[in-house]
C-alpha positions as CSV (number, residue, x, y, z in Angstrom):
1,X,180.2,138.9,19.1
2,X,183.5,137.1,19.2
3,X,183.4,137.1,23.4
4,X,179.2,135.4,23.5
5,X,180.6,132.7,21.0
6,X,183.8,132.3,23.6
7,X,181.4,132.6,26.8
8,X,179.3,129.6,24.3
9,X,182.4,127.3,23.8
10,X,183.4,127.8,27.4
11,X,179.8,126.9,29.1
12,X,179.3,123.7,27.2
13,X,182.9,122.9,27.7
14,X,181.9,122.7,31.3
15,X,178.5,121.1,30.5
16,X,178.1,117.4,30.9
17,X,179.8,116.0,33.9
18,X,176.5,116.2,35.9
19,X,174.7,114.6,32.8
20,X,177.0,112.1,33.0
21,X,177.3,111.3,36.3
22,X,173.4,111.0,36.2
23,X,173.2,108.5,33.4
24,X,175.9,106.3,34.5
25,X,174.9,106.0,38.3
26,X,174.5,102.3,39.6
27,X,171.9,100.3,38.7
28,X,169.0,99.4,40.8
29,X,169.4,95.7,42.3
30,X,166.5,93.4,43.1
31,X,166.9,93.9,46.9
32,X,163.7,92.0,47.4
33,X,165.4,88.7,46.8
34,X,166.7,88.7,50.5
35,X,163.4,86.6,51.5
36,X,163.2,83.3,53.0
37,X,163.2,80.5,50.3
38,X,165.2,82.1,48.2
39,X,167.7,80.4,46.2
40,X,171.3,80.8,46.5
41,X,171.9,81.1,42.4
42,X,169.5,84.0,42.6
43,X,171.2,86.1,44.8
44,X,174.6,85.1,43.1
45,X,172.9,85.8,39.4
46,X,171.6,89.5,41.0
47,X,174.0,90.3,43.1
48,X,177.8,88.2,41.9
49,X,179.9,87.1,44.0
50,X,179.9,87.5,47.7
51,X,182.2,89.0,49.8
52,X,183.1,86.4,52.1
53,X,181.3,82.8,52.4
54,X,181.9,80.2,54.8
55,X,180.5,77.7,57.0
56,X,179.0,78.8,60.9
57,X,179.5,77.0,64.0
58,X,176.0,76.0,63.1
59,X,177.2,74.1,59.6
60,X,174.9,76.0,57.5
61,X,176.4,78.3,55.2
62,X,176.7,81.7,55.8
63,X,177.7,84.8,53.1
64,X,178.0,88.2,53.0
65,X,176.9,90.5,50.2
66,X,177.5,94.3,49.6
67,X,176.1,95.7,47.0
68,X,175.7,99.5,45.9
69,X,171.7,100.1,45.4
70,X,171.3,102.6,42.4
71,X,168.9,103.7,40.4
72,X,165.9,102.5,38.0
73,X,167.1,103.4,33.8
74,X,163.9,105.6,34.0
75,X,165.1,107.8,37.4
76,X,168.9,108.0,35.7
77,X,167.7,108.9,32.0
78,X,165.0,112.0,33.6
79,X,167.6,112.9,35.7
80,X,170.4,113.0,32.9
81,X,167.6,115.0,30.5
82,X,167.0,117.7,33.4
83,X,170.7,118.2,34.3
84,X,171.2,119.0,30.1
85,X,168.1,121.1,29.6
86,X,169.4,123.0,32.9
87,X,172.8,123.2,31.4
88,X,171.6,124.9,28.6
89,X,169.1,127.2,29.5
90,X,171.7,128.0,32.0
91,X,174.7,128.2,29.5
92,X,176.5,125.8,31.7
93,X,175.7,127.6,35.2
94,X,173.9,124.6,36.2
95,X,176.8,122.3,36.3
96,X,177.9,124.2,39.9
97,X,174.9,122.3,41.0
98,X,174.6,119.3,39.1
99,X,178.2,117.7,39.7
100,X,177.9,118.1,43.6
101,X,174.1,116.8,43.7
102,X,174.9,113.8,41.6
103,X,178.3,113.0,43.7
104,X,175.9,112.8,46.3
105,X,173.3,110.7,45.5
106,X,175.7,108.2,43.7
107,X,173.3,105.1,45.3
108,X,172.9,103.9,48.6
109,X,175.9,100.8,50.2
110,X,174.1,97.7,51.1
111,X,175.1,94.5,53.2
112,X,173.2,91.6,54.5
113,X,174.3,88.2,56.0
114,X,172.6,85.3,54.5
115,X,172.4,81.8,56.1
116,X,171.3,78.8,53.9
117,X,169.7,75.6,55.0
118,X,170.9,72.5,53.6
119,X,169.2,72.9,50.2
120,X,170.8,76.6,49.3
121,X,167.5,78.3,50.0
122,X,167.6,81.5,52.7
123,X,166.5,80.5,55.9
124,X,167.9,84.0,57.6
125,X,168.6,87.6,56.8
126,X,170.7,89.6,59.1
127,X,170.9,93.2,57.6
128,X,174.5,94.9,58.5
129,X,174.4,98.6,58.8
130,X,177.2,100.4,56.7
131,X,176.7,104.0,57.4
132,X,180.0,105.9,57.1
């Protein structure tokens, strides 16, 4: 008796880290605001600060912003409610499987290059590939 209410302790010692990881990925961002005519506030209210901004040979103004595209509150809370229903019906087993998965799929790096035309509205969208 006293080594299944050790083996109990133990496993949900070890429980929760994949939970976790799952309800605290990153957030989705509103990636559909790189369009034409959109407005430089927007992107800066979505997306903060960029990474570097300055003005082209052209004069126009051109930024960079990287951004880490997550996940929906829906996707993160069902996958956070599977990973502890797995943990327990697993007494904790799950977690061998859970941590690595969620350590992978920890969102998706994003960077685009946005010129503006003289009234801070996109006028071009230059997607820059980031792939390790």
């Amino acid at each position: 008796m006293k080594k299944l209410l050790l083996l109990l302790i133990l496993s949900q010692a070890l429980t929760a880290c994949g939970v976790y990881m799952a309800a605290t990925q990153p957030d989705a961002k509103n990636a559909s605001l790189f369009m034409r005519g959109t407005d430089r506030s927007q992107l800066l209210a979505e997306f903060g600060k960029p990474q570097s901004s300055e003005i082209g040979d052209d004069g126009k103004k051109h930024e960079i912003f990287v951004f880490t595209q997550g996940y929906s509150t829906g996707n993160k809370v069902g996958r956070a409610i599977f990973h502890g229903a797995a943990d327990i019906f697993t007494l904790g087993l799950w977690e061998i499987v859970a941590t690595p998965l969620e350590s992978h799929f920890d969102g998706n790096k994003k960077a685009f290059e946005v010129i503006y035309d003289a009234n801070g509205k996109i006028e071009e969208i230059l997607p820059i590939d980031v792939t390790k």
